[in-house]
C-alpha positions in Angstrom: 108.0 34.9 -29.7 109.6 38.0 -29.3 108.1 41.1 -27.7 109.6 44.2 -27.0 109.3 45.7 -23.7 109.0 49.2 -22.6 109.9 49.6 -19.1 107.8 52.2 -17.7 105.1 50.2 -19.5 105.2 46.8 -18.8 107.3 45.2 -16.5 106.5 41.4 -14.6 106.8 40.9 -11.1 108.7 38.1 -10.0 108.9 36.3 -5.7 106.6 39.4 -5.0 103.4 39.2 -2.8 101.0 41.8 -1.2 103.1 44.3 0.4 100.0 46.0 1.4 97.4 44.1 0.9 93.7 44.7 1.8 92.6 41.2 3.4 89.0 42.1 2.5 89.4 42.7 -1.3 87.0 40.7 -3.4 88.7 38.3 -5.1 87.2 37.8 -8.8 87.8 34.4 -9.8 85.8 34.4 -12.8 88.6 36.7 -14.2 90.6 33.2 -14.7 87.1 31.4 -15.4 86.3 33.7 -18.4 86.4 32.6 -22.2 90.5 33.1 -23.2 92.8 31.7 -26.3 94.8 29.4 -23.9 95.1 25.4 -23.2 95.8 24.4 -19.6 99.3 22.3 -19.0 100.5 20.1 -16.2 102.5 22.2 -13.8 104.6 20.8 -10.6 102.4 19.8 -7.6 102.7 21.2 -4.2 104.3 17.4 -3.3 106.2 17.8 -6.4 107.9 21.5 -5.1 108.6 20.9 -1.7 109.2 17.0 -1.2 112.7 15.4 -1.2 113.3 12.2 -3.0 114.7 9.0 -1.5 118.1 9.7 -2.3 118.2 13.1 -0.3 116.7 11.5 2.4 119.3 8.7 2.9 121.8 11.2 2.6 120.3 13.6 5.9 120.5 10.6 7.7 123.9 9.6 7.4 124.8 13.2 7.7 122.5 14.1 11.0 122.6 12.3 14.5 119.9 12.7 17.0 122.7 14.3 19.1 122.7 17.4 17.3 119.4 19.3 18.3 118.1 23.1 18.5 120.5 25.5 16.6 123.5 23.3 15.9 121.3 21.3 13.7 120.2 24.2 12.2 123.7 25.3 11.2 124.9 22.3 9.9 121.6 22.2 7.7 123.7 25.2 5.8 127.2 23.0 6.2 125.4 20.0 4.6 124.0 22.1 1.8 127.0 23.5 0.8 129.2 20.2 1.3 126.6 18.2 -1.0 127.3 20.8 -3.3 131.1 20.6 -3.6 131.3 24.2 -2.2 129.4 25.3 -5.0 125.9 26.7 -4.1 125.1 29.9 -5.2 122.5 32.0 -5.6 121.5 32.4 -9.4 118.2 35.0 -9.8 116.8 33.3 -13.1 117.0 29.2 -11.7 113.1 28.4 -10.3 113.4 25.0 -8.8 112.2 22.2 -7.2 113.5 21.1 -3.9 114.9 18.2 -5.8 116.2 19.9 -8.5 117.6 22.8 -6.5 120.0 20.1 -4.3 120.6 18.4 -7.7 122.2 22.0 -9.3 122.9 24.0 -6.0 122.3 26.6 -8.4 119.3 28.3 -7.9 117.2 32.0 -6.7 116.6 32.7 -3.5 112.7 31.5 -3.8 114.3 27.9 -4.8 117.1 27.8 -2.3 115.0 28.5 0.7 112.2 26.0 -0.4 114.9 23.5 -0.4 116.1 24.1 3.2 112.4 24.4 4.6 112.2 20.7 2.9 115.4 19.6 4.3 114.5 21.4 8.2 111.4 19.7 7.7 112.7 16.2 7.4 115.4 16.8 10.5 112.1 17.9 12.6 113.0 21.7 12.3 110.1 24.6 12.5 110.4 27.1 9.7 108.9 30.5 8.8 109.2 32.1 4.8 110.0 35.3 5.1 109.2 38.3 2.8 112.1 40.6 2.3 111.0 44.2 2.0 113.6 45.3 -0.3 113.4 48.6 -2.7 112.2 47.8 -6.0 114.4 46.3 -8.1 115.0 45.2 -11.4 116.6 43.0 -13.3 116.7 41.9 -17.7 115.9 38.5 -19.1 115.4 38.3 -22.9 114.2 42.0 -23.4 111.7 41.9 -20.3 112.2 44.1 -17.1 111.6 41.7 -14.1 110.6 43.4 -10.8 112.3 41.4 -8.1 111.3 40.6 -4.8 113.2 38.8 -2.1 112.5 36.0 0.6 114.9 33.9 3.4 114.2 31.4 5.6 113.9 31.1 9.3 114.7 28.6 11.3 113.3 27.5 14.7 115.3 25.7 17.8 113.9 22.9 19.1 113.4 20.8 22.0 113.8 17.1 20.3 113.8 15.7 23.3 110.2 16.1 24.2 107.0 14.3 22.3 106.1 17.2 21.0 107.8 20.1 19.1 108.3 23.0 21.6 110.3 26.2 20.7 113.0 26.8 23.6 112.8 30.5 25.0 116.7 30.6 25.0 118.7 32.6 23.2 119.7 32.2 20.3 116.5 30.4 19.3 116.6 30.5 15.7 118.9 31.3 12.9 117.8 33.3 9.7 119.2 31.6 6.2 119.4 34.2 3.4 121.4 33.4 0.2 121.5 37.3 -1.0 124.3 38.7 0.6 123.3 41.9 0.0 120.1 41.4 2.0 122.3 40.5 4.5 124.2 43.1 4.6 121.3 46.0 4.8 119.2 44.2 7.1 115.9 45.0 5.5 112.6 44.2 7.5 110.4 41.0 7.0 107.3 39.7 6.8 105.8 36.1 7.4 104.5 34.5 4.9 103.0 30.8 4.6 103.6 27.7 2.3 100.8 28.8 0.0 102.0 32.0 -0.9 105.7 30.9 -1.1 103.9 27.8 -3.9 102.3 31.1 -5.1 105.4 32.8 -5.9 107.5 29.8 -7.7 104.1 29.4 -10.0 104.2 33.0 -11.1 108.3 33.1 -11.6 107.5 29.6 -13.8 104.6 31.6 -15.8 106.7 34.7 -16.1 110.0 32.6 -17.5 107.2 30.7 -20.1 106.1 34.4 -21.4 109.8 35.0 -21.3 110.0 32.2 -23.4 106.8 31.9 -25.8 104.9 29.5 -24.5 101.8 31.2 -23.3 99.8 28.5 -22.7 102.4 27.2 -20.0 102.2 30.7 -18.9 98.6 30.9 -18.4 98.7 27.4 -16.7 101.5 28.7 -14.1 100.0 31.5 -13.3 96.4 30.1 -12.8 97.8 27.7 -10.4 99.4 30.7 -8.4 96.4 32.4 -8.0 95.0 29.3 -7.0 97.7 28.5 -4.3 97.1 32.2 -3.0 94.5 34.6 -4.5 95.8 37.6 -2.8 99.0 37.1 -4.3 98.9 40.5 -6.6 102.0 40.1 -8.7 100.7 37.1 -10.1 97.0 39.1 -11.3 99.4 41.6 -12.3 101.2 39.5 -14.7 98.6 37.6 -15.8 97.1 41.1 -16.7 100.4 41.1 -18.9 100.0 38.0 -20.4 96.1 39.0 -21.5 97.1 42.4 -22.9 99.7 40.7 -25.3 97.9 38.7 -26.4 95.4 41.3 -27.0 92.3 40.5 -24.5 92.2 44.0 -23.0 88.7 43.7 -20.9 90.3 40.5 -19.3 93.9 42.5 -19.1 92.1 45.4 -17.5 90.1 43.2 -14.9 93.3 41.9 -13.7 95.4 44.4 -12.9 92.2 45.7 -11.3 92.1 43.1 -9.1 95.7 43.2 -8.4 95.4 46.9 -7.4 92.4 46.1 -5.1 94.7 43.6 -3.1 97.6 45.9 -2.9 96.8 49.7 -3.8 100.6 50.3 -3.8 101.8 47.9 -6.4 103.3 50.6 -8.8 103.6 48.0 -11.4 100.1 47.0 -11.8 99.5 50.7 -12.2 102.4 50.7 -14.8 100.7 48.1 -16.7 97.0 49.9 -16.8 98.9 53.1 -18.1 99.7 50.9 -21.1 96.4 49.0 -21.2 94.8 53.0 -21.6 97.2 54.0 -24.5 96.1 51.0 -26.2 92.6 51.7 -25.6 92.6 55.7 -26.6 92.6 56.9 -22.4 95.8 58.7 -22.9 95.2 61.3 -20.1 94.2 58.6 -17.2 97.7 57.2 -18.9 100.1 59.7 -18.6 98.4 60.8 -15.2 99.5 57.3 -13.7 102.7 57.5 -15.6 103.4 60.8 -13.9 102.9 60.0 -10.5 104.9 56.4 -10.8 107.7 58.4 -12.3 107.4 61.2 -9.4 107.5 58.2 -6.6 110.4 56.3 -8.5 112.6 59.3 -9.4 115.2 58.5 -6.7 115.5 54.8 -7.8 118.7 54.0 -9.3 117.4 50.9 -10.3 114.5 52.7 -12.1 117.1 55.0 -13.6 118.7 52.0 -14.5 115.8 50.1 -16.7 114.8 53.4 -18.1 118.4 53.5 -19.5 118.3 50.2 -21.1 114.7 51.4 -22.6 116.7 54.2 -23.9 119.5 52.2 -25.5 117.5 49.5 -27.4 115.3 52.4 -28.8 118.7 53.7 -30.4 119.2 56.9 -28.6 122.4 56.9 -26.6 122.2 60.3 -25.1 119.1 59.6 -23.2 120.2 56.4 -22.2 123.7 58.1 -21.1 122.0 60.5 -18.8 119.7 57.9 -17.0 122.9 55.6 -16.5 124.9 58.9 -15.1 121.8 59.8 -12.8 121.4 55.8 -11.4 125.2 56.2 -10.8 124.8 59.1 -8.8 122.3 58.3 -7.1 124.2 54.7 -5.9 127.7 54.2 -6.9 127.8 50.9 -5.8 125.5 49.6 -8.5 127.7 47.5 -11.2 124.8 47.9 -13.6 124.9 51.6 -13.8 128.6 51.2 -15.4 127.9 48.5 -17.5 125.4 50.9 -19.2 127.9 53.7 -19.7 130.2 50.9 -20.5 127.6 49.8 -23.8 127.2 53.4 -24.5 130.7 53.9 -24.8 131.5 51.1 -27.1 128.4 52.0 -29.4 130.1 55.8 -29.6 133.0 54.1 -30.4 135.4 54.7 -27.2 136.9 51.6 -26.5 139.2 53.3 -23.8 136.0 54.1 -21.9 133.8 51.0 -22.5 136.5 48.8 -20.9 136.7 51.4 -18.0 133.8 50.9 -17.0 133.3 47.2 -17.7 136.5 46.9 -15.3 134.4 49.1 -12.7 131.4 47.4 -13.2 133.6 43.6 -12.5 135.1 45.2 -9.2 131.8 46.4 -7.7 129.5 42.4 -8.4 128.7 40.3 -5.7 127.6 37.4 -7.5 130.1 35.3 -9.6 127.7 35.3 -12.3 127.7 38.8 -12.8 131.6 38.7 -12.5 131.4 35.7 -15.3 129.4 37.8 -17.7 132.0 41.1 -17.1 135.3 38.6 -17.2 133.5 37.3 -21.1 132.5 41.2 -22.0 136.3 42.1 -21.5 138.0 39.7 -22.8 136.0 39.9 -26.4 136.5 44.1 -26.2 140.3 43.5 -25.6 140.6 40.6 -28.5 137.9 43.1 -30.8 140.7 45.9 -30.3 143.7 42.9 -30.4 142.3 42.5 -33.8 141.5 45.5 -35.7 145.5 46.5 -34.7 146.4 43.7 -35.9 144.5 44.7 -39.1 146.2 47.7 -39.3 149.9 46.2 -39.1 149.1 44.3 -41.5 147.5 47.2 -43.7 151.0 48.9 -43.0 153.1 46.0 -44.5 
């Protein structure tokens, strides 16, 4: 299935909660109880998510003494995760993984990584707190879909193992925060706790949203019933189940949904997005362009929003708009590689080759992650053999 995506329409959320959630909303279950056009499929238990096999096990145990307490075992919980991975873990956004699976690939997102380190703090006796990351809204592209990202770390408590009972020391340091984006990192953004339930919550939903991604609503559904489930107040997920009603064309259910997410969290822009669409579809195009208006008016400064409405504007063909969005995201950050890679496609389709690979080359020098670097290393390469070729072409025109 293949469905084409307007940004300031439709957009899933993925690793978000409630930022600003109303504790006291009314949480309407029979929203998911209601008549719909899916079948329900196994998805991963909470046992299934966060427990570590045998084999991981053994390995902790070889690794860890009971000398090493408090922080030092903390921070050789990071050594022995990047050890068992030959050097090679590394954050990767679209991976949503088991504990199990994430030590298997040490390839994972952020969501994945830290699941696996509460799993592994757990078994060495460690106390752990999820964290929500409040980072600006974000986006990111996966098949034609705009995701809206979210971001959580890890904490991790010291410990008195010497006593019977688990007993946080009031020395400092007495914990150590693992985050796998550096640049969450770097900017220091505020947090906020959040439990097991919600964190079970949020791999659910990223699971549904990659099975939309993908075609298989029914696994979609199932996902994001069970994140609901695991935390009702979790808004992203009513959100994009909202999504997944309205394509398939159950607007009353579609409608109810993002309802519900906006009476968890008033501010979640993307539920109000989402409506705006739901009421061009249904013949309300003044409520419509009202909430398009004011979303627009609070994201105008967003390079990342300048950002998705540029790729909107380039896969609907018209290269000027989609030229002045990239320009205004690049002025507003110029530390965004995305913003040149989008000058760098418009380019190429204009037919400036000179330009394109200018700013493919800024685009490389500005990533973080090596994937992005991968995918800019590939892009160059095929410009400079495409231009390798057609001279070729024309020596051999000349002869």
């Amino acid at each position: 299935m293949k469905i084409v995506i307007q940004f300031s329409i439709i957009v899933l959320s993925v690793l978000l909660s409630a930022c600003n959630s109303t504790p006291k909303a009314t949480i309407d279950t029979s929203i998911l109880q209601s008549e719909h056009q899916f079948n329900i499929q196994p998805v991963e238990s909470y046992s299934e998510v966060f427990q570590l096999n045998n084999q991981i096990k053994a390995k902790l145990a070889h690794y860890f003494h009971n000398d090493e307490i408090g922080i030092k075992r903390a921070k050789m919980l990071m050594e022995f995760l990047v050890s068992s991975g030959d050097d090679s873990l590394s954050y990767l956004s679209g991976a949503n993984l088991t504990a199990n699976q994430t030590f298997r690939d040490m390839n994972a997102n952020c969501l994945s990584l830290s699941i696996l380190t509460h799993a592994i703090a757990k078994q060495l006796g460690l106390r752990t707190q999820f964290q929500r990351v409040h980072i600006p809204e974000y986006w990111d592209e996966s098949q034609g879909y705009s995701l809206l990202t979210g971001h959580v770390n890890i904490k991790i408590f010291e410990v008195d193992n010497t006593k019977n009972a688990i007993k946080t020391l009031y020395v400092k340091p007495t914990s150590v925060t693992v985050d796998f984006d550096p640049n969450s990192r770097a900017q220091q953004f505020s947090t906020s706790a959040i439990d097991t339930n919600t964190i079970l919550s949020m791999f659910y939903n990223n699971k549904g949203a990659m099975g939309m991604i993908n075609g298989n609503l029914d696994l979609a559904y199932s996902y994001y019933k069970a994140a609901i489930e695991s935390d009702p107040y979790h808004d992203g997920a009513w959100g994009n189940l909202g999504i997944l009603y309205r394509i398939t064309e159950q607007y009353e259910l579609a409608e109810r949904a993002y309802n519900q997410a906006l009476a968890i969290n008033h501010d979640n822009r993307n539920a109000l997005g989402n409506l705006a669409k739901l009421y061009y579809l249904t013949e309300r195009d003044r409520e419509a362009e009202m909430i398009e208006a004011n979303i627009h008016n609070l994201r105008k400064n967003n390079p990342y929003y300048m950002l998705v409405l540029g790729n909107e504007a380039f896969k609907s063909g018209n290269l000027a708009r989609a030229k002045h969005f990239y320009q205004k995201a690049n002025q507003l950050d110029r530390n965004i590689h995305g913003s040149y890679f989008g000058l760098a496609k418009v380019a190429y389709e204009q037919g400036d080759r000179e330009k394109a690979e200018y700013y493919l080359n800024k685009a490389y020098k500005i990533s973080v992650f090596e994937h992005d670097k991968a995918r800019y290393e590939g892009k160059l390469a095929l410009l400079k053999s495409v231009a390798s070729n057609q001279l070729n072409s024309i020596a051999n025109d000349e002869r």
